[in-house]
C-alpha positions in Angstrom: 25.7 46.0 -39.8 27.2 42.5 -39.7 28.0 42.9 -36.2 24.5 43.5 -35.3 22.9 40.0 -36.5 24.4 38.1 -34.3 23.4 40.4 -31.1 19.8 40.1 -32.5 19.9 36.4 -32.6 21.2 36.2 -29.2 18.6 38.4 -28.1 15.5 36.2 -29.6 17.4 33.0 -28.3 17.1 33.9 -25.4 13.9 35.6 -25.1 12.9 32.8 -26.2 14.5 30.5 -23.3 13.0 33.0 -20.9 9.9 32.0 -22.3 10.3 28.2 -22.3 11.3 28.0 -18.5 8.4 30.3 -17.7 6.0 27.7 -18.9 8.0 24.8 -17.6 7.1 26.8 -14.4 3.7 26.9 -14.6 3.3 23.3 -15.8 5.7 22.1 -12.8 3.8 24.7 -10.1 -0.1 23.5 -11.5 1.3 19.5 -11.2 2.9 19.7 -7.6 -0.4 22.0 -6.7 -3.0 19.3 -8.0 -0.7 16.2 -6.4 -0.4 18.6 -3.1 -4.6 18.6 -2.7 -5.1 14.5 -3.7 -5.5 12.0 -1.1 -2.7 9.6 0.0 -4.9 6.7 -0.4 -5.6 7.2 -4.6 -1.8 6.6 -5.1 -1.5 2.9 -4.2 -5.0 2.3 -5.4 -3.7 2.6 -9.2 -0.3 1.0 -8.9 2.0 4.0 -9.0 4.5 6.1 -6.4 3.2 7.2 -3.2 1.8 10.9 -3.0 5.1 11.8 -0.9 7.7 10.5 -3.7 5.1 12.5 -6.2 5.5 15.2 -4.4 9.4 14.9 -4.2 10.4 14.5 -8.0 7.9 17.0 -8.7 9.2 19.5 -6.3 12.7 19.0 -6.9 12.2 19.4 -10.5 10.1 22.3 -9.8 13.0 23.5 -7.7 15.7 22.9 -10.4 13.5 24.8 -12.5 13.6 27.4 -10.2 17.5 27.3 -10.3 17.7 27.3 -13.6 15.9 30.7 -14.5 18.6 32.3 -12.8 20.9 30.7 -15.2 18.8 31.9 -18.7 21.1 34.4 -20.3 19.7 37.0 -22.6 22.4 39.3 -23.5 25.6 37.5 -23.8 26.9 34.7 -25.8 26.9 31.5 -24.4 23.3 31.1 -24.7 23.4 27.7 -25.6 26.0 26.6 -23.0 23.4 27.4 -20.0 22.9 24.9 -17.5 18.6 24.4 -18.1 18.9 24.4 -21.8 18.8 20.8 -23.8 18.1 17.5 -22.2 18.0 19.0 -18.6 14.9 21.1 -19.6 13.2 17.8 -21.1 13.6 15.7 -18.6 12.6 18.5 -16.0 8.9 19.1 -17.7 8.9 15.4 -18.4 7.8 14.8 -14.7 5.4 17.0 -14.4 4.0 15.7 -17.5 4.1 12.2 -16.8 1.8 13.3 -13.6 -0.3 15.3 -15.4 -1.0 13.0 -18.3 -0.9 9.5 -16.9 -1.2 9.9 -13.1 -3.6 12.6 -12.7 -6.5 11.2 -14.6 -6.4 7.8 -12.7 -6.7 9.2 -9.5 -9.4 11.4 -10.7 -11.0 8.2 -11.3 -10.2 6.6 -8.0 -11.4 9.6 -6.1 -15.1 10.0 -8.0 -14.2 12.0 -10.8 -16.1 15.6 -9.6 -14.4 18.6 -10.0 -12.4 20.4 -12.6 -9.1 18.9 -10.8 
């Protein structure tokens, strides 16, 4: 019976990982989509990157987020030890928020504001 707490906690760790890096996905896929469709112009009109290095840290974080659920261990031990758990995951989400929080409603502005992108 002692033996099989630790197992069960391993398991729900990481489940919950698995779960995590699926909605970093999403949030990473839905930012690099809605930067992909924007035109060049917007960028320099409100002071940030250009739509190419958008494009860049956002697909290479979407990328290393793509690495990294190969790397999410459910069933053994080092759970914790993975390489996309911790700060890595933050900071990989981080630019995909950034863009989808500060970035994205300015160039909605720029560009007229219709539509529900």
């Amino acid at each position: 019976m002692v033996i099989a707490v630790p197992q069960f906690h391993l398991l729900v760790v990481g489940w919950i990982n698995i779960v995590l890096t699926l909605v970093t996905l999403v949030v990473e896929i839905g930012a690099f989509a809605h930067c992909l469709v924007q035109r060049s112009d917007s960028f320099p009109a409100i002071g940030t990157f250009s739509k190419g290095l958008w494009l860049a840290l956002i697909g290479g974080t979407t990328l290393f987020a793509l690495l990294g659920l190969g790397t999410v261990e459910v069933f053994s031990a080092p759970v914790q030890g993975s390489a996309y758990s911790g700060m890595l995951s933050l900071l990989i989400v981080t630019v995909a928020l950034i863009y989808l929080l500060d970035i994205r409603p300015a160039v909605r502005d720029v560009a007229g504001g219709r539509g529900p992108w």
